[in-house]
C-alpha positions in Angstrom: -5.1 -19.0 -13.2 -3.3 -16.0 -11.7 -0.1 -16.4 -11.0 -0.1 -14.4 -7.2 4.3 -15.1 -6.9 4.3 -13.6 -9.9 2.1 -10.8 -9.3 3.8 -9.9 -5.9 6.9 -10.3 -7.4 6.5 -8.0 -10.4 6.6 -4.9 -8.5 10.5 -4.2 -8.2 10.6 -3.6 -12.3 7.8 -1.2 -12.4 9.6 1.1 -8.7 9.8 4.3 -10.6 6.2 4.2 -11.7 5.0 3.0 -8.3 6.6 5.9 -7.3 4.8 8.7 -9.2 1.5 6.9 -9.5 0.4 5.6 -5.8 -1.1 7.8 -3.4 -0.2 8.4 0.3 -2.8 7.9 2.9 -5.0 10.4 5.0 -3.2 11.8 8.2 -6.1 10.4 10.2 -5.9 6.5 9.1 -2.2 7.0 11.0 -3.7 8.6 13.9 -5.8 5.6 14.1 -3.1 3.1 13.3 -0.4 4.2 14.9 0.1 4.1 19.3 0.5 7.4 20.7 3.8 8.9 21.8 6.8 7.7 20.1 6.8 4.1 19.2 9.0 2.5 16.9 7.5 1.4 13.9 8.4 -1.5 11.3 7.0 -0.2 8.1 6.4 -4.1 6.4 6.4 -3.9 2.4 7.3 -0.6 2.6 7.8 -0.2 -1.4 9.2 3.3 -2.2 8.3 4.0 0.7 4.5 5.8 0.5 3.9 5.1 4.0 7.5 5.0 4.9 7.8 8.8 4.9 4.5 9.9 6.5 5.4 7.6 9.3 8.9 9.4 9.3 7.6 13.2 9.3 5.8 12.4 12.5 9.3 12.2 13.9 9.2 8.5 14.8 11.6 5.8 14.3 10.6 3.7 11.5 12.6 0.5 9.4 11.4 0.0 6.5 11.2 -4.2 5.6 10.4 -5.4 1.4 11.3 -7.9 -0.6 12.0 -5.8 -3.4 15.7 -4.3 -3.8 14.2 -2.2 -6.8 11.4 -0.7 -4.3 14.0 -0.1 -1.5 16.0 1.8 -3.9 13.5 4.2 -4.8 12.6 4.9 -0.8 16.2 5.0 -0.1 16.5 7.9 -2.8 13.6 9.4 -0.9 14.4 8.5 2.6 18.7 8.1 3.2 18.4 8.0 7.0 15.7 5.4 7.1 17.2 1.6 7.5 16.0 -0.5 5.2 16.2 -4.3 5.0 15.2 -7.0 2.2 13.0 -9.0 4.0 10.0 -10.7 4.2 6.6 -10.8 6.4 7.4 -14.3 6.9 11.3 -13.9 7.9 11.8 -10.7 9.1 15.1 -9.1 9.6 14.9 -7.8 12.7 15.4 -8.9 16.5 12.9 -10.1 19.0 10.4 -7.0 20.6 12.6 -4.2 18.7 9.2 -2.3 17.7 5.9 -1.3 18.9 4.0 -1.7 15.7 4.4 -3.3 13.0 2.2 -1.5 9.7 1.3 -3.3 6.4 0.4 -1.1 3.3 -1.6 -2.4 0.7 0.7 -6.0 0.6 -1.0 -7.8 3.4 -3.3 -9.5 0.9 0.3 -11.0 -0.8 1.4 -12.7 2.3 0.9 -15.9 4.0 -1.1 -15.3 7.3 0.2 -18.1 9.4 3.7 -17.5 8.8 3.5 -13.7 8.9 1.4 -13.2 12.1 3.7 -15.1 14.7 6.6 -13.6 13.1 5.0 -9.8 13.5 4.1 -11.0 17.4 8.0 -11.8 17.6 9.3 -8.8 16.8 6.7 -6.3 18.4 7.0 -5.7 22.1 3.8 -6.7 24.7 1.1 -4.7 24.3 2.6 -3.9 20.9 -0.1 -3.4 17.1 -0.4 -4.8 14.3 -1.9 -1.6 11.2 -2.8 -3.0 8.3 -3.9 0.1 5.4 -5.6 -0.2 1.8 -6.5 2.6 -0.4 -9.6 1.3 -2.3 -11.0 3.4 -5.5 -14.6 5.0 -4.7 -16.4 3.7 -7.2 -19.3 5.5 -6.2 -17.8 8.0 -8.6 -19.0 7.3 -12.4 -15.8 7.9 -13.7 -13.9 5.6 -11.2 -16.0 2.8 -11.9 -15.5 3.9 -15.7 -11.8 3.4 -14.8 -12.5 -0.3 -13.4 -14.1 -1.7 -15.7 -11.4 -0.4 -18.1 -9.2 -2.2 -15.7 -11.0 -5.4 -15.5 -10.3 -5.1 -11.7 -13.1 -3.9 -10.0 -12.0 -2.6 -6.6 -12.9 -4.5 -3.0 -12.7 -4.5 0.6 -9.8 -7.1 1.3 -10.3 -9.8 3.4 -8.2 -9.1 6.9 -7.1 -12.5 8.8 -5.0 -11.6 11.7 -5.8 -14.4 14.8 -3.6 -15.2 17.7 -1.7 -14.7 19.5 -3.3 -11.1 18.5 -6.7 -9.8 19.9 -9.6 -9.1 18.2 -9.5 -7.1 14.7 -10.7 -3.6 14.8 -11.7 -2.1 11.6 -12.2 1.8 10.5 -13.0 3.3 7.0 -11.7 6.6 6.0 -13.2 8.6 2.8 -11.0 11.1 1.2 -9.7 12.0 -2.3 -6.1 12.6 -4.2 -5.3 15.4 -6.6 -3.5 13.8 -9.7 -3.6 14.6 -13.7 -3.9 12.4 -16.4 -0.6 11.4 -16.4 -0.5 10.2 -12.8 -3.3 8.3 -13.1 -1.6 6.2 -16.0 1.3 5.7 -14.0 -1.5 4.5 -10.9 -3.0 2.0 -13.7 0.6 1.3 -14.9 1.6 0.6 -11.2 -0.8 -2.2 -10.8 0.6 -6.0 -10.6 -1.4 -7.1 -13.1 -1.0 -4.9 -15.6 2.6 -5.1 -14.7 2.6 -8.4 -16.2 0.9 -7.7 -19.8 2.7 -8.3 -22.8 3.7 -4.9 -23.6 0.7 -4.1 -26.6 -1.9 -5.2 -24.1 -0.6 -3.0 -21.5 -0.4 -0.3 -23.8 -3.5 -0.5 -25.6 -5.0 -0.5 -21.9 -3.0 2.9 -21.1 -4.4 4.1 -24.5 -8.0 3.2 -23.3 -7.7 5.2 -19.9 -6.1 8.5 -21.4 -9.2 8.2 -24.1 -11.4 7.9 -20.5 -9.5 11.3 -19.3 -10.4 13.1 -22.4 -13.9 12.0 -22.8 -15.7 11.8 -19.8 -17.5 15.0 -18.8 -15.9 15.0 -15.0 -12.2 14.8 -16.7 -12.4 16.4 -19.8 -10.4 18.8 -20.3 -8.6 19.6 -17.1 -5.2 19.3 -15.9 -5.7 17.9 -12.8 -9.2 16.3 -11.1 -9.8 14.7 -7.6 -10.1 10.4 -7.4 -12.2 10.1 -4.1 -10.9 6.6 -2.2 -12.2 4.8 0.7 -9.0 3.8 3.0 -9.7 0.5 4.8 -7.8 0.1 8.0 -7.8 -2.7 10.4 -5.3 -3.3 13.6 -5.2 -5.8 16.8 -3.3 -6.1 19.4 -1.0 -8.3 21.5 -1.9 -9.3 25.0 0.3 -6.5 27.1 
Protein backbone atom coordinates (compact mmCIF):
# COMPACT_ATOMS: atom_id res chain seq x y z
CA UNK A 1 0.00 0.00 0.00
CA UNK A 2 1.52 3.45 -0.64
CA UNK A 3 2.08 5.23 2.04
CA UNK A 4 0.73 8.98 0.53
CA UNK A 5 1.93 10.95 4.30
CA UNK A 6 4.91 9.51 3.66
CA UNK A 7 5.23 10.34 0.20
CA UNK A 8 4.16 14.04 0.60
CA UNK A 9 6.22 14.28 3.42
CA UNK A 10 9.54 12.99 1.94
CA UNK A 11 10.17 15.99 -0.05
CA UNK A 12 11.92 18.34 2.57
CA UNK A 13 15.15 15.80 2.58
CA UNK A 14 15.54 15.59 -1.06
CA UNK A 15 15.13 20.19 -1.37
CA UNK A 16 18.43 20.58 -3.05
CA UNK A 17 17.68 18.00 -5.76
CA UNK A 18 14.13 19.23 -6.25
CA UNK A 19 15.85 22.21 -6.90
CA UNK A 20 18.12 21.33 -9.78
CA UNK A 21 15.91 18.66 -11.19
CA UNK A 22 12.12 20.14 -11.61
CA UNK A 23 11.21 22.31 -14.42
CA UNK A 24 9.39 25.71 -14.38
CA UNK A 25 6.30 26.15 -16.30
CA UNK A 26 5.49 27.83 -19.77
CA UNK A 27 4.81 31.69 -19.53
CA UNK A 28 1.49 31.05 -21.06
CA UNK A 29 -0.09 28.47 -18.36
CA UNK A 30 0.38 31.83 -15.99
CA UNK A 31 -1.19 33.95 -18.41
CA UNK A 32 -4.02 31.65 -18.17
CA UNK A 33 -3.92 31.10 -14.50
CA UNK A 34 -3.19 34.09 -13.16
CA UNK A 35 -6.03 37.47 -13.12
CA UNK A 36 -4.87 40.32 -14.97
CA UNK A 37 -3.33 43.49 -13.47
CA UNK A 38 -1.65 43.02 -10.26
CA UNK A 39 -3.27 40.60 -7.86
CA UNK A 40 -1.78 39.19 -4.94
CA UNK A 41 -1.00 35.69 -5.21
CA UNK A 42 -0.58 32.84 -2.51
CA UNK A 43 1.79 30.58 -4.12
CA UNK A 44 0.38 27.09 -2.03
CA UNK A 45 3.16 24.28 -1.77
CA UNK A 46 5.48 26.46 -3.19
CA UNK A 47 8.63 24.08 -2.64
CA UNK A 48 11.80 25.81 -3.67
CA UNK A 49 9.91 27.87 -5.07
CA UNK A 50 9.61 26.81 -9.08
CA UNK A 51 6.51 28.73 -9.41
CA UNK A 52 7.32 31.04 -6.61
CA UNK A 53 9.77 33.03 -8.78
CA UNK A 54 8.03 33.20 -12.18
CA UNK A 55 5.10 34.52 -10.32
CA UNK A 56 7.53 37.09 -8.66
CA UNK A 57 9.39 38.33 -12.04
CA UNK A 58 5.95 39.38 -13.28
CA UNK A 59 6.32 41.99 -10.49
CA UNK A 60 3.34 40.77 -8.41
CA UNK A 61 3.08 40.19 -4.79
CA UNK A 62 3.33 36.62 -4.01
CA UNK A 63 3.57 34.49 -0.30
CA UNK A 64 4.78 31.59 -0.69
CA UNK A 65 2.76 28.67 1.85
CA UNK A 66 4.55 24.70 2.36
CA UNK A 67 4.86 22.43 4.81
CA UNK A 68 8.27 21.77 4.28
CA UNK A 69 10.98 23.98 6.28
CA UNK A 70 13.71 22.16 4.04
CA UNK A 71 11.76 23.37 0.69
CA UNK A 72 11.26 26.98 2.08
CA UNK A 73 14.85 27.08 2.68
CA UNK A 74 15.94 26.41 -0.62
CA UNK A 75 13.19 29.29 -2.14
CA UNK A 76 14.34 31.58 0.56
CA UNK A 77 18.02 31.19 -0.83
CA UNK A 78 16.43 31.93 -4.11
CA UNK A 79 13.81 34.38 -3.26
CA UNK A 80 14.90 36.70 0.34
CA UNK A 81 12.13 39.27 -0.27
CA UNK A 82 9.42 36.68 -0.68
CA UNK A 83 7.41 35.86 2.75
CA UNK A 84 7.27 32.56 3.34
CA UNK A 85 5.15 30.67 5.84
CA UNK A 86 5.04 26.84 7.03
CA UNK A 87 1.74 26.03 6.42
CA UNK A 88 -0.66 23.88 5.11
CA UNK A 89 -3.59 23.84 2.32
CA UNK A 90 -5.76 22.87 5.06
CA UNK A 91 -4.64 25.63 7.78
CA UNK A 92 -3.33 28.33 6.05
CA UNK A 93 -1.33 31.06 7.56
CA UNK A 94 -2.74 33.92 6.37
CA UNK A 95 -5.80 36.27 7.04
CA UNK A 96 -9.31 36.34 5.70
CA UNK A 97 -9.53 37.85 1.71
CA UNK A 98 -5.61 38.91 1.79
CA UNK A 99 -5.14 37.50 -1.90
CA UNK A 100 -6.70 37.24 -5.22
CA UNK A 101 -5.53 33.87 -6.20
CA UNK A 102 -4.46 31.26 -4.67
CA UNK A 103 -2.01 28.73 -7.21
CA UNK A 104 -1.28 25.03 -6.50
CA UNK A 105 1.90 23.45 -8.29
CA UNK A 106 1.99 19.96 -8.79
CA UNK A 107 0.80 19.22 -4.76
CA UNK A 108 -2.83 19.59 -5.22
CA UNK A 109 -3.06 15.79 -5.74
CA UNK A 110 -1.35 15.53 -1.85
CA UNK A 111 -4.13 17.44 -0.27
CA UNK A 112 -7.44 16.81 1.24
CA UNK A 113 -10.09 18.59 -0.98
CA UNK A 114 -12.71 19.33 1.53
CA UNK A 115 -10.46 20.86 4.00
CA UNK A 116 -8.40 22.76 1.44
CA UNK A 117 -11.06 24.28 -0.73
CA UNK A 118 -13.10 26.34 1.98
CA UNK A 119 -9.93 27.34 3.40
CA UNK A 120 -8.53 28.74 -0.15
CA UNK A 121 -12.24 30.50 -0.48
CA UNK A 122 -11.30 32.09 2.97
CA UNK A 123 -8.44 33.69 2.28
CA UNK A 124 -9.08 34.79 -1.49
CA UNK A 125 -11.06 37.94 -1.89
CA UNK A 126 -14.84 37.76 -4.03
CA UNK A 127 -14.44 37.23 -7.31
CA UNK A 128 -11.04 35.88 -6.38
CA UNK A 129 -9.21 32.07 -8.48
CA UNK A 130 -8.20 29.18 -7.62
CA UNK A 131 -4.82 27.85 -10.40
CA UNK A 132 -4.03 24.62 -10.04
CA UNK A 133 -0.62 23.50 -12.55
CA UNK A 134 0.99 20.01 -13.38
CA UNK A 135 3.79 19.34 -15.61
CA UNK A 136 3.10 15.85 -17.07
CA UNK A 137 5.98 13.90 -19.17
CA UNK A 138 4.92 13.59 -23.02
CA UNK A 139 5.08 10.22 -23.47
CA UNK A 140 4.33 10.50 -26.93
CA UNK A 141 8.11 10.73 -27.04
CA UNK A 142 9.84 7.00 -27.27
CA UNK A 143 12.35 7.93 -25.00
CA UNK A 144 9.99 9.42 -22.32
CA UNK A 145 7.97 6.62 -22.14
CA UNK A 146 11.41 4.54 -22.13
CA UNK A 147 11.98 6.70 -18.97
CA UNK A 148 8.51 5.66 -17.38
CA UNK A 149 8.56 2.48 -17.60
CA UNK A 150 12.07 2.67 -16.00
CA UNK A 151 10.22 4.59 -13.36
CA UNK A 152 7.48 2.22 -12.91
CA UNK A 153 5.29 5.47 -12.80
CA UNK A 154 3.75 5.96 -15.91
CA UNK A 155 2.69 9.58 -16.16
CA UNK A 156 -1.28 10.85 -15.99
CA UNK A 157 -3.75 13.52 -16.16
CA UNK A 158 -4.54 14.15 -12.35
CA UNK A 159 -7.91 14.10 -11.22
CA UNK A 160 -8.93 17.97 -10.34
CA UNK A 161 -11.83 18.19 -7.54
CA UNK A 162 -12.43 21.77 -6.74
CA UNK A 163 -16.59 22.23 -5.94
CA UNK A 164 -18.24 24.96 -3.92
CA UNK A 165 -18.30 27.43 -2.86
CA UNK A 166 -16.14 27.75 -6.26
CA UNK A 167 -17.62 27.80 -9.90
CA UNK A 168 -17.23 25.52 -12.40
CA UNK A 169 -13.57 23.98 -13.26
CA UNK A 170 -11.97 25.27 -16.39
CA UNK A 171 -9.28 23.21 -17.83
CA UNK A 172 -6.44 24.06 -20.54
CA UNK A 173 -3.43 21.95 -21.78
CA UNK A 174 -0.23 23.43 -22.70
CA UNK A 175 2.56 21.40 -24.88
CA UNK A 176 6.10 22.54 -24.57
CA UNK A 177 9.56 21.11 -23.77
CA UNK A 178 12.63 21.72 -21.21
CA UNK A 179 16.28 21.77 -22.13
CA UNK A 180 18.20 19.59 -19.43
CA UNK A 181 21.42 17.02 -19.63
CA UNK A 182 21.75 13.83 -18.31
CA UNK A 183 22.46 14.92 -15.07
CA UNK A 184 19.32 16.97 -14.53
CA UNK A 185 17.21 14.45 -15.58
CA UNK A 186 18.65 12.10 -12.66
CA UNK A 187 18.18 14.69 -10.29
CA UNK A 188 14.17 15.09 -11.98
CA UNK A 189 13.99 11.06 -11.34
CA UNK A 190 15.83 11.53 -8.04
CA UNK A 191 13.25 14.31 -7.13
CA UNK A 192 10.28 12.13 -7.31
CA UNK A 193 8.44 10.96 -3.86
CA UNK A 194 8.70 7.70 -4.51
CA UNK A 195 11.86 7.22 -5.35
CA UNK A 196 12.63 9.45 -2.55
CA UNK A 197 11.61 6.73 -0.33
CA UNK A 198 13.82 3.66 -1.74
CA UNK A 199 16.25 2.03 0.23
CA UNK A 200 19.23 3.64 -0.98
CA UNK A 201 20.57 0.43 -3.59
CA UNK A 202 17.11 0.45 -5.09
CA UNK A 203 17.19 4.07 -5.69
CA UNK A 204 20.56 3.82 -7.02
CA UNK A 205 20.30 0.94 -9.17
CA UNK A 206 17.19 2.87 -10.65
CA UNK A 207 19.54 6.15 -11.21
CA UNK A 208 21.99 3.57 -12.83
CA UNK A 209 19.25 2.31 -15.13
CA UNK A 210 18.19 5.90 -16.51
CA UNK A 211 21.98 7.23 -17.12
CA UNK A 212 22.30 3.57 -19.13
CA UNK A 213 18.75 5.03 -21.01
CA UNK A 214 20.77 8.50 -21.67
CA UNK A 215 23.68 6.73 -23.23
CA UNK A 216 21.84 4.20 -25.28
CA UNK A 217 18.94 5.48 -26.83
CA UNK A 218 19.44 6.85 -30.30
CA UNK A 219 17.48 10.46 -29.37
CA UNK A 220 20.06 10.83 -26.21
CA UNK A 221 22.99 9.30 -27.08
CA UNK A 222 25.66 11.15 -26.99
CA UNK A 223 24.66 14.69 -26.31
CA UNK A 224 25.11 17.01 -23.57
CA UNK A 225 21.94 18.29 -23.41
CA UNK A 226 18.37 17.07 -25.32
CA UNK A 227 14.74 18.53 -25.01
CA UNK A 228 11.90 16.41 -22.64
CA UNK A 229 8.57 17.65 -24.36
CA UNK A 230 5.70 17.88 -21.35
CA UNK A 231 2.09 18.55 -21.50
CA UNK A 232 1.17 21.20 -18.64
CA UNK A 233 -2.28 20.54 -17.24
CA UNK A 234 -3.97 23.55 -15.76
CA UNK A 235 -7.32 23.88 -14.29
CA UNK A 236 -8.84 27.12 -12.24
CA UNK A 237 -12.43 28.24 -10.92
CA UNK A 238 -13.67 30.84 -9.44
CA UNK A 239 -15.55 32.42 -6.55
CA UNK A 240 -18.91 33.99 -6.89
CA UNK A 241 -17.68 37.98 -7.10
Amino acid sequence: MIDRAAQAGSFGSAAATYERGRPGYPAEALDWLLPPGEPRVVDLGAGTGKLTRQIAARGLPVTAVDPSEGMLTELRRALPDVPAHVGTAEALPLPDRSADAVVCAQAWHWVDVARAVPEAARVLSPGGRIGLIWNLRDETSDWVRCLGELMHSPEEHRNIDVGPPFGPVEHRLFRWTHRLGPDQLLDLVASRSYVILLPAGERQALLDRVRDLTEAHPDLAGRDVFELPYVTECARAFLPG
